[in-house]
Structures are given as structure tokens and as C-alpha cells.
Backbone bond lengths (Angstrom), bond angles and torsions (degrees), N, CA, C in turn:
res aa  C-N    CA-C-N  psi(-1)  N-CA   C-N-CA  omega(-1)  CA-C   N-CA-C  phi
1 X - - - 1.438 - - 1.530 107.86 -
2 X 1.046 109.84 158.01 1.783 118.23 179.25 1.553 122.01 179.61
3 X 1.215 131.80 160.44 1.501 121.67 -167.23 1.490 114.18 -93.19
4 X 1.122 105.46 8.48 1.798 83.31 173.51 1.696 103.47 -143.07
5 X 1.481 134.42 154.50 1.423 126.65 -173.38 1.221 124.17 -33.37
6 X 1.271 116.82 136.66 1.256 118.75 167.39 1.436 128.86 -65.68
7 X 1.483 128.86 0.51 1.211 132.55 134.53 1.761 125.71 -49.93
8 X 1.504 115.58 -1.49 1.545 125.28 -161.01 1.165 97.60 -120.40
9 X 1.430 105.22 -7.76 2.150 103.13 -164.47 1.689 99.58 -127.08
10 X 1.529 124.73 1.54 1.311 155.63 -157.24 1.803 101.57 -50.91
11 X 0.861 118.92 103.83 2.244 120.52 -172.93 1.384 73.44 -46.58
12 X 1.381 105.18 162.53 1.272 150.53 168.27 1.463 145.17 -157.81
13 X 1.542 132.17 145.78 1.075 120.46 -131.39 1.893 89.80 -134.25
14 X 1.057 148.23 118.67 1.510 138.18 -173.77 1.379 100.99 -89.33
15 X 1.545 113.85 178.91 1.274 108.33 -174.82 1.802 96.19 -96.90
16 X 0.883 129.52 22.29 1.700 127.50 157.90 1.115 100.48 -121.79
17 X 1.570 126.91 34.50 1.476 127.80 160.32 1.893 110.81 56.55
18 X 1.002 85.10 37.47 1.850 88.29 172.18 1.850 100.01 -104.57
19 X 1.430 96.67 112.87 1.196 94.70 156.54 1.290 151.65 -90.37
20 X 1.110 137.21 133.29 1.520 135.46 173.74 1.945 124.55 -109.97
21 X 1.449 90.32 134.71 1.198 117.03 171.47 1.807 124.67 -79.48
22 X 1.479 100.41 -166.04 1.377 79.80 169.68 1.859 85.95 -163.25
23 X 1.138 115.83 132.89 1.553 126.82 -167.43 2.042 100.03 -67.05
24 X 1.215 115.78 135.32 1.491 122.84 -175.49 1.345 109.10 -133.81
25 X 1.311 90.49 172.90 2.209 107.65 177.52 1.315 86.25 -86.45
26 X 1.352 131.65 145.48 1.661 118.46 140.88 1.757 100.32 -143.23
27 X 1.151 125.74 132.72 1.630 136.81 174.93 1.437 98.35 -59.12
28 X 1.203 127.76 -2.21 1.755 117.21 -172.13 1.514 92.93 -63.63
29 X 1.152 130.06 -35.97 2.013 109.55 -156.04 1.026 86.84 -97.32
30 X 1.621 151.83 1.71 1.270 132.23 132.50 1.351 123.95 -53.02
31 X 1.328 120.49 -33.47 1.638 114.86 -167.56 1.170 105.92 -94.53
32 X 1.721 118.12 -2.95 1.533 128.03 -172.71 1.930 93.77 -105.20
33 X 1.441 123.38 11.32 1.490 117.07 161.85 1.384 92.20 110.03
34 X 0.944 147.37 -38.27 1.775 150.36 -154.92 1.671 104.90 -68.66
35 X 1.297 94.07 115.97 1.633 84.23 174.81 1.865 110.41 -116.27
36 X 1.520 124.35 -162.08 0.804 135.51 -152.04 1.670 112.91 -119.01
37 X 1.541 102.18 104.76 1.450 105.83 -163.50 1.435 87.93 -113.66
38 X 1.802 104.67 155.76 1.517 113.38 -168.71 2.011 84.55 -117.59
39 X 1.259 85.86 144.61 1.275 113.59 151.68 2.022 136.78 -110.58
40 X 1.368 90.07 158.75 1.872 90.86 -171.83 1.350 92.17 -71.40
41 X 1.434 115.36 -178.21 1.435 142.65 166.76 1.456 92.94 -93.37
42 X 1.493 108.62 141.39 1.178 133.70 -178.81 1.862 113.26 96.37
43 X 1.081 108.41 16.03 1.388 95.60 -174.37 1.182 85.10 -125.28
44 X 1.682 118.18 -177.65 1.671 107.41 -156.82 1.704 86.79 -133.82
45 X 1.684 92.06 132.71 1.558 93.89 156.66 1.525 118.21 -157.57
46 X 1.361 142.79 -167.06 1.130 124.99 -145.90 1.708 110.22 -135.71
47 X 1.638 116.42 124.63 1.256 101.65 -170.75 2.038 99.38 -109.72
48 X 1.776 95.49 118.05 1.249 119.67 -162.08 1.344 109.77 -106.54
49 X 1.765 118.27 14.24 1.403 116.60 -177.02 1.508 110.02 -82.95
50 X 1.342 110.27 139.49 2.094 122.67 -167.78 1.292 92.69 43.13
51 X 1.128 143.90 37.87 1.684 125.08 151.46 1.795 111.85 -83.24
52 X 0.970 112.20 144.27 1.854 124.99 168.12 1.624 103.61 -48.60
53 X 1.741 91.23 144.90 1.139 98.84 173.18 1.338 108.35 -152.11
54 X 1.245 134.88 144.41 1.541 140.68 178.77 1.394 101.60 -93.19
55 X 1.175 95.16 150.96 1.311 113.79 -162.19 1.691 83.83 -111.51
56 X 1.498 110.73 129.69 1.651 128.52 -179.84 1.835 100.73 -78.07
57 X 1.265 113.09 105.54 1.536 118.19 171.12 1.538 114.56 -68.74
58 X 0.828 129.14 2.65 1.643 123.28 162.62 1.967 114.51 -121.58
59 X 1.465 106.11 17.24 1.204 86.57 163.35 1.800 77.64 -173.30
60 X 1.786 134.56 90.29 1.252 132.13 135.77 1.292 139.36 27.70
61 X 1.685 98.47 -71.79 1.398 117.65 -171.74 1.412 112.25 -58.41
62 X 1.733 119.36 -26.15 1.254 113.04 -157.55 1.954 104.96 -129.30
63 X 1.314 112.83 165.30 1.578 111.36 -166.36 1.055 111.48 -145.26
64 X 1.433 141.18 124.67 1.370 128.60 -175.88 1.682 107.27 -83.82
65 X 1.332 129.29 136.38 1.701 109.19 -178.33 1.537 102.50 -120.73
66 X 1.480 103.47 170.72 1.543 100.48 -179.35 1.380 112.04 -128.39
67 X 2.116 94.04 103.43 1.599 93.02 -159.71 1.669 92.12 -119.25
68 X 1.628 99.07 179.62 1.467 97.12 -162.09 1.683 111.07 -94.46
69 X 1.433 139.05 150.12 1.570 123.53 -169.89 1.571 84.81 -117.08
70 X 1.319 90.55 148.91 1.561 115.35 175.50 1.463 108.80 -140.65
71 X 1.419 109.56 155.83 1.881 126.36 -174.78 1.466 96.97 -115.19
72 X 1.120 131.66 -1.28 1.528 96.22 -161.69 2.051 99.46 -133.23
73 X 1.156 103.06 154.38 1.760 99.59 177.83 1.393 95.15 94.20
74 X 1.280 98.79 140.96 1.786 118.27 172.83 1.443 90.24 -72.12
75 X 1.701 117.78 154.08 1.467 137.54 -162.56 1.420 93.45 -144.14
76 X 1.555 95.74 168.81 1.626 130.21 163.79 0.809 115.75 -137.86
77 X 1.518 121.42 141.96 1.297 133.38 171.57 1.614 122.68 -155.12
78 X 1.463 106.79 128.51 1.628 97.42 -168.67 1.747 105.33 -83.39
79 X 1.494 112.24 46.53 1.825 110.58 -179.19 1.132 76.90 -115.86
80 X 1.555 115.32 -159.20 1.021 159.14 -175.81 1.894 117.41 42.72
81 X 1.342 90.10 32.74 1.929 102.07 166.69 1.790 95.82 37.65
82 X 1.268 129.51 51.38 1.307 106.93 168.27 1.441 127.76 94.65
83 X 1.751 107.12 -36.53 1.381 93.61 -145.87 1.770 84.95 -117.38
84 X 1.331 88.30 148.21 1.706 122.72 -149.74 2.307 90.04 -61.38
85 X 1.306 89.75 -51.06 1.486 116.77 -166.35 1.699 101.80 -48.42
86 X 1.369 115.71 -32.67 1.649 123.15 -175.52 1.244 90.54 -85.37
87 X 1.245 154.49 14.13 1.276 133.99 161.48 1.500 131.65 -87.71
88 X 1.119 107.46 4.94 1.900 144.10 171.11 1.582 104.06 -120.77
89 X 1.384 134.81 13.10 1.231 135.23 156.83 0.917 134.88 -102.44
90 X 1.170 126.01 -7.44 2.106 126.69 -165.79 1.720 77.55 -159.72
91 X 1.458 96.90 156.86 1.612 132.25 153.12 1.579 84.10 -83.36
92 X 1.635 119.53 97.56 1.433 112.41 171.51 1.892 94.42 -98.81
93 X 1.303 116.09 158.60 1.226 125.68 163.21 1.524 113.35 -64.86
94 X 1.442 123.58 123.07 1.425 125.60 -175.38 1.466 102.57 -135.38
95 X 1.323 88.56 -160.96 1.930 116.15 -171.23 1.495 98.61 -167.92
96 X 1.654 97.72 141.70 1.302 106.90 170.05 1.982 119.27 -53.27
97 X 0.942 132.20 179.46 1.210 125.88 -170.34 1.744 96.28 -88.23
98 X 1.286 127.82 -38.65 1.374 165.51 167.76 1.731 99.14 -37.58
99 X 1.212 107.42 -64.64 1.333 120.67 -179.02 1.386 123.42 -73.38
100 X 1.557 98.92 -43.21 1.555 101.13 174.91 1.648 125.67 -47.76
101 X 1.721 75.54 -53.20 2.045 82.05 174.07 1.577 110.86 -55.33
102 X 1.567 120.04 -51.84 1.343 104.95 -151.77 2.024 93.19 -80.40
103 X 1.111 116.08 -11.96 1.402 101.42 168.31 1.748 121.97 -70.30
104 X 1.063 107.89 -25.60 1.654 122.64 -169.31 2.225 96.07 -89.11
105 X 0.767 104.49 -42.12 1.557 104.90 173.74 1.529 104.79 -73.30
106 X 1.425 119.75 -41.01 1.623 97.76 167.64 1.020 138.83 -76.20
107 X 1.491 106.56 -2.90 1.613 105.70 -167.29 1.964 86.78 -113.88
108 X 1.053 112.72 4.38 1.384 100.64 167.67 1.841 110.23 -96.99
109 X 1.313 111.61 -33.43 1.598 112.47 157.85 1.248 119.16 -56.06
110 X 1.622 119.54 -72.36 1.273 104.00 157.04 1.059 144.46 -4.52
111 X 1.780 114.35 -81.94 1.701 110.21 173.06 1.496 113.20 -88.20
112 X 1.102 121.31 20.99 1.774 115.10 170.87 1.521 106.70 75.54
113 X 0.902 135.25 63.16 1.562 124.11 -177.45 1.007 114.18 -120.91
114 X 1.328 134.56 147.93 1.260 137.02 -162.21 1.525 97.51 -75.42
115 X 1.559 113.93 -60.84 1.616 111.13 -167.35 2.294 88.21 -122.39
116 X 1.341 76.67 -165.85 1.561 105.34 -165.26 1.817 106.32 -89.57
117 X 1.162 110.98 130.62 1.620 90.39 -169.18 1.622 92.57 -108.31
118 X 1.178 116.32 40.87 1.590 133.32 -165.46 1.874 85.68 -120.23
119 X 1.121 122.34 116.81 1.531 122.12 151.15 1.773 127.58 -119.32
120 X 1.200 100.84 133.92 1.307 81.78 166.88 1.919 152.02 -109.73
121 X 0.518 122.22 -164.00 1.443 108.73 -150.33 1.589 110.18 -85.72
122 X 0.993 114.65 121.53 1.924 112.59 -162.95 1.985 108.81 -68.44
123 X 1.213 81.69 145.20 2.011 90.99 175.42 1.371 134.18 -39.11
124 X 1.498 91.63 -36.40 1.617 123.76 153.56 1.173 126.07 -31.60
125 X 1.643 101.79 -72.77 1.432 135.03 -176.67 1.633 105.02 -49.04
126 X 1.096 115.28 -42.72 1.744 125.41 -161.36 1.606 117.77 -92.05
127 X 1.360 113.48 17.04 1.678 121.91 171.69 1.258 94.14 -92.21
């Protein structure tokens, strides 16, 4: 998923065979267990949605992208296993708190789903 056509986010191939990607929403690291931990404002993390990404020529699977980091506004991010403390550790890929919701309500209209396959991370979870 992502906000602008998928003619704008389109793989691509250079003429020295460098490929590029393009950074997306996808519910897979929800259905792979990962849920959705919030972070404070002031800690830094990185919003990587339709941004470019190179595609790593000695190993496929993986892409470096070039997304933008921000400090300020409460965030989401489905990294940091839960725990509150990793949110001052990694440039994790996020979403405003703002965004998260209205991205998770469209893609549940979108594909018709009864509930959200987006969870987030229990009170429990975050000591």
C-alpha cells in the first residue's frame, strides 16, 4: 500500500542495471506477529513510505532506501518487539500516530475485512 499511483512507485531497472524499489505499507509483519508500538515525540525515526530504494546487488532480498528522519510527533512503528526503550535505538521505519490510524482503516475498507490485522502491543508487553 502507499499514497500515490503505483505507476509513481513502478521497480526499475538503470542502464548499469541498478535496481530500484520503492518503500510500501504491507500487513505482512502483522501476520508474521509484529505489532504496533507507539513512540514519544522527540525521539527519531524514519518515514520510508513511496521513498526510493536500491536494490543491494550481492544479496536481492534486501534494499537500502532514502527516507526522511524526523524528532518531533508521537510515531508508530511495527519494530522494536514492544519495548518502549528501542524507540531511541534504530532509525525504525514509522508513521505518525495520525497516519497510522487513517492508513489501517483504509486498507481495512479497501480489502473488506472484518477487523484490522494491525495489533498493537499490550501494556504488559512494554516494561
Amino acid at each position: 500500500m502507499a499514497t500515490v499511483s503505483c505507476d509513481t512507485i513502478k521497480p526499475s531497472t538503470d542502464a548499469d542495471g541498478i535496481r530500484t524499489v520503492y518503500s510500501t505499507f504491507s500487513p505482512k509483519q502483522f501476520e508474521q506477529g509484529n505489532r504496533a508500538l507507539k513512540c514519544p515525540s522527540g525521539t527519531r525515526w524514519t518515514g520510508c513510505l513511496n521513498k526510493p530504494c536500491t536494490v543491494d546487488p550481492a544479496n536481492p532480498k534486501k534494499a537500502i532506501c532514502a527516507c526522511e528522519v524526523f524528532r518531533t510527533g508521537e510515531w508508530v512503528t511495527a519494530g522494536g518487539n514492544c519495548k518502549p526503550a528501542t524507540c531511541k535505538t534504530a532509525y525504525w521505519s514509522g508513521a505518525t500516530v495520525i497516519a497510522h490510524k487513517e492508513g489501517i482503516d483504509f486498507m481495512v475498507k479497501q480489502l473488506k475485512l472484518n477487523n484490522s490485522p494491525a495489533k498493537w502491543c499490550n501494556q504488559a508487553d512494554t516494561h
